[in-house]
C-alpha positions as CSV (number, residue, x, y, z in Angstrom):
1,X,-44.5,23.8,24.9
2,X,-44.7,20.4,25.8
3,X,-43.4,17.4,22.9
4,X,-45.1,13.8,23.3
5,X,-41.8,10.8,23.6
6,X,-42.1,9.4,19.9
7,X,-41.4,13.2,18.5
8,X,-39.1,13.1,21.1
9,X,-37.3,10.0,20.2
10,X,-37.6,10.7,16.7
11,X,-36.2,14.1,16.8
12,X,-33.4,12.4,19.3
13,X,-32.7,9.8,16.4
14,X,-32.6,12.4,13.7
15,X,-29.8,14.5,15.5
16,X,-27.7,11.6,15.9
17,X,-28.0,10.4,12.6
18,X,-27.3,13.7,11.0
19,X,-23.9,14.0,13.6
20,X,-22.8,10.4,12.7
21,X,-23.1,10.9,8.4
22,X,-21.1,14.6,9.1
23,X,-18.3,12.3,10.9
24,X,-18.1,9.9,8.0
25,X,-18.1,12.5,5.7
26,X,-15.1,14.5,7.4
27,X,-12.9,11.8,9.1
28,X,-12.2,8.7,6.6
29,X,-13.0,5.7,8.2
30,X,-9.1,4.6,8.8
31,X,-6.4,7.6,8.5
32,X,-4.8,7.7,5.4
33,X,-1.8,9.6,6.6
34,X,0.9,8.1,9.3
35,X,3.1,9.6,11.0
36,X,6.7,8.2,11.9
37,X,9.7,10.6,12.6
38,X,9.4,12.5,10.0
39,X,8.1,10.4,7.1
40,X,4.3,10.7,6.5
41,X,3.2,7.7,4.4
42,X,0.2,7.5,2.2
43,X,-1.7,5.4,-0.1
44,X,-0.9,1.9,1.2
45,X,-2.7,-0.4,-0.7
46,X,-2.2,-3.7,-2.3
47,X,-3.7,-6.1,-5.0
48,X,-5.7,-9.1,-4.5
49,X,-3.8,-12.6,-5.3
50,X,-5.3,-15.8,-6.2
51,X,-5.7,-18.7,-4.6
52,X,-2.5,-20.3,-3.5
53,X,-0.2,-17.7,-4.0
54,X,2.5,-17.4,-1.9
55,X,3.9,-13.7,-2.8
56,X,2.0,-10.9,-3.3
57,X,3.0,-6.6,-3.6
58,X,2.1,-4.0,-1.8
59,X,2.4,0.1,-2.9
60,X,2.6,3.4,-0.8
61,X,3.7,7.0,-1.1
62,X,6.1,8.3,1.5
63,X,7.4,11.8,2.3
64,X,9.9,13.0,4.2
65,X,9.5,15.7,5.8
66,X,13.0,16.3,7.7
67,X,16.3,17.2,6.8
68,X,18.4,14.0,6.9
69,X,17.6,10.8,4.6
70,X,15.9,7.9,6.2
71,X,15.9,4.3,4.8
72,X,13.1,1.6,4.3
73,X,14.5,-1.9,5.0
74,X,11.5,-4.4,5.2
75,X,8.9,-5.0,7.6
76,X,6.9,-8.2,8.5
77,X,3.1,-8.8,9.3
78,X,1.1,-11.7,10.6
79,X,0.0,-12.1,6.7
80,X,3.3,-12.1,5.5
81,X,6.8,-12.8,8.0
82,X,9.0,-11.2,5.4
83,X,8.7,-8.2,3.3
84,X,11.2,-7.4,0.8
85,X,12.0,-3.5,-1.2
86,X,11.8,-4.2,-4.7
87,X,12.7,-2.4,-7.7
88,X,11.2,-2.8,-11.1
89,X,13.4,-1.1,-14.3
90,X,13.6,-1.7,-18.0
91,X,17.4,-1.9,-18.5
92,X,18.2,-2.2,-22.2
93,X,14.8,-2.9,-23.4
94,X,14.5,-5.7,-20.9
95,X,11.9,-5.8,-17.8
96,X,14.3,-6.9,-14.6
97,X,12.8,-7.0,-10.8
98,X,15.6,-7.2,-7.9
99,X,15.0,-7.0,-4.3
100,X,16.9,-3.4,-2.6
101,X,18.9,-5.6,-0.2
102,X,20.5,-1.7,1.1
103,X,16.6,-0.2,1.3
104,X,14.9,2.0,-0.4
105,X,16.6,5.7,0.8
106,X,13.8,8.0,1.2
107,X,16.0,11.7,0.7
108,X,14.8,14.9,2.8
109,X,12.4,16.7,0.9
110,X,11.3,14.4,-0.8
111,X,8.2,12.0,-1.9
112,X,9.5,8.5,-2.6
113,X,6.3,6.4,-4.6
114,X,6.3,2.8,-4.6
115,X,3.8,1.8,-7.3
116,X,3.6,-1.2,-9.7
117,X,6.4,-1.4,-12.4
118,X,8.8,0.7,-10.0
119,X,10.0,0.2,-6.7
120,X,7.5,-1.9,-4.4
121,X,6.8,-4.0,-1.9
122,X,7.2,-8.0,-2.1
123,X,4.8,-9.7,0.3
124,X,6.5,-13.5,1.0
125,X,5.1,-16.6,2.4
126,X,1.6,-15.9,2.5
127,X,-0.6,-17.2,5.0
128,X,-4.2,-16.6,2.9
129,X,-4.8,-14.9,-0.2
130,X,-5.7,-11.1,-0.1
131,X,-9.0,-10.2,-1.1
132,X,-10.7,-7.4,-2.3
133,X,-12.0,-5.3,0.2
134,X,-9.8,-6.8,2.9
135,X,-7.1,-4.4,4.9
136,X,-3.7,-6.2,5.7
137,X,-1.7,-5.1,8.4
138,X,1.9,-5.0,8.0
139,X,4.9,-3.4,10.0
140,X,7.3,-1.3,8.1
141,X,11.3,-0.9,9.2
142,X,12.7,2.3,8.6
143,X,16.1,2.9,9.8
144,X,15.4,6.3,11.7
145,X,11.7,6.2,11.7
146,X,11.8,2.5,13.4
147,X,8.9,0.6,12.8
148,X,5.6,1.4,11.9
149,X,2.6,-0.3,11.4
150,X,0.0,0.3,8.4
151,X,-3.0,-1.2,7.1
152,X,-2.8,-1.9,3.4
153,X,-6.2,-1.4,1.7
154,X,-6.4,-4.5,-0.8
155,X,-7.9,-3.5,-4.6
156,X,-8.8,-5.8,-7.5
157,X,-6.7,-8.1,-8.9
158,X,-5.1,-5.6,-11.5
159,X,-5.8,-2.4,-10.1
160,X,-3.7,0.4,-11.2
161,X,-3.6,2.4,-7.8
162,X,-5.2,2.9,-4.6
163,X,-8.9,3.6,-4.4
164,X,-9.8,7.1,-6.0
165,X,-7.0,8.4,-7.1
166,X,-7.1,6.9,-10.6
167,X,-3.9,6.2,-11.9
168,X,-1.0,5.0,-9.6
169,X,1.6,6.7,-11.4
170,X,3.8,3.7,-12.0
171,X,6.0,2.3,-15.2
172,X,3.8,3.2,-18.8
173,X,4.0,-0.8,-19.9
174,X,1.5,0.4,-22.9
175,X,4.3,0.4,-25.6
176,X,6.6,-2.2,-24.1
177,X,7.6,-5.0,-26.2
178,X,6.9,-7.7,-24.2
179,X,9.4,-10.1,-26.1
180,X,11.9,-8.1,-25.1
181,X,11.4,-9.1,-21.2
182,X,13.6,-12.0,-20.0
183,X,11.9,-13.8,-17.5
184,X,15.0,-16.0,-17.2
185,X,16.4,-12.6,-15.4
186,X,14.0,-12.1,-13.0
187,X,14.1,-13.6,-9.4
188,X,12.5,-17.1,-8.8
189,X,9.2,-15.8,-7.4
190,X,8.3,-20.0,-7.9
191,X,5.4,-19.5,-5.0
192,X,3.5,-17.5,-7.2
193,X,0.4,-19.8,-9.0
194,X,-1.7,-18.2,-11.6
């Protein structure tokens, strides 16, 4: 049996193609799951900012797999030089945000979430807004696991969670009384323009 070159070529082309869409399908096209010691983090993602703002937040799950605790400090990026642990809580019936200047202890056996209206990241100093669409590198400190770098998938402005997973699981703010929430109580976060 003897096939003429543009079968040939065609056939060739239609192989590959077929072996390249089954790799997209299977692998995602950056892992979503790193390794470090015995964390395995997930979900890293972040929100888009607008023009000229100097702060923005970034979210994540982490696990921990082992059986001591471990401890996130901070981490840095070329985006960002300083990234702080933040906490989010409704004391009293009043919205407060503080930075974790200890960390955020991540216990053994368990899945620490930092989504919005909880615990978080606070991005500082911003070189250039993040856009939609983009992916930010930043390195994470831990204080067994070292550091670690990840790659933040930025969402919309007000997205709620990371892509496909529909909702991030943070604080319900549906039925808050927002006149209960004093700003003068919050830390100066003066970089941020709206």
């Amino acid at each position: 049996m003897q096939i003429d070159r543009p079968a040939l070529v065609c056939i060739t082309r239609a192989i590959g193609c077929a072996a390249m869409s089954a790799y997209f399908i299977v692998v995602p096209a950056r892992a979503e799951e790193i390794k470090a010691g015995d964390l395995v983090i997930t979900q890293a993602w972040s929100r888009a900012t607008p023009g000229g703002a100097k702060i923005g937040g970034a979210f994540l799950t982490i696990e921990n797999k082992g059986s001591a605790p471990d401890r996130l400090i901070g981490g840095s990026g070329d985006i960002s030089p300083r990234v702080e642990v933040h906490e989010m809580a409704m004391n009293n019936g009043v919205m407060t945000m503080r930075p974790l200047d200890k960390g955020l202890v991540i216990e053994p056996g368990k899945t620490v979430k930092l989504a919005p209206g909880g615990y978080h990241l606070m991005m500082f100093d911003l070189k250039e807004p993040l856009k939609q669409g983009d992916k930010v590198p930043i390195t994470l400190e831990f204080e067994k696991a070292g550091k670690v770098k990840l790659w933040f998938d930025v969402q919309g402005v007000g997205a709620p969670g990371p892509a496909g997973t529909g909702n991030s699981g943070g604080m319900d703010m549906k039925n808050m009384d927002m006149k209960k929430v004093d700003m003068k109580k919050m830390p100066d976060h003066s970089g941020m323009k709206m």
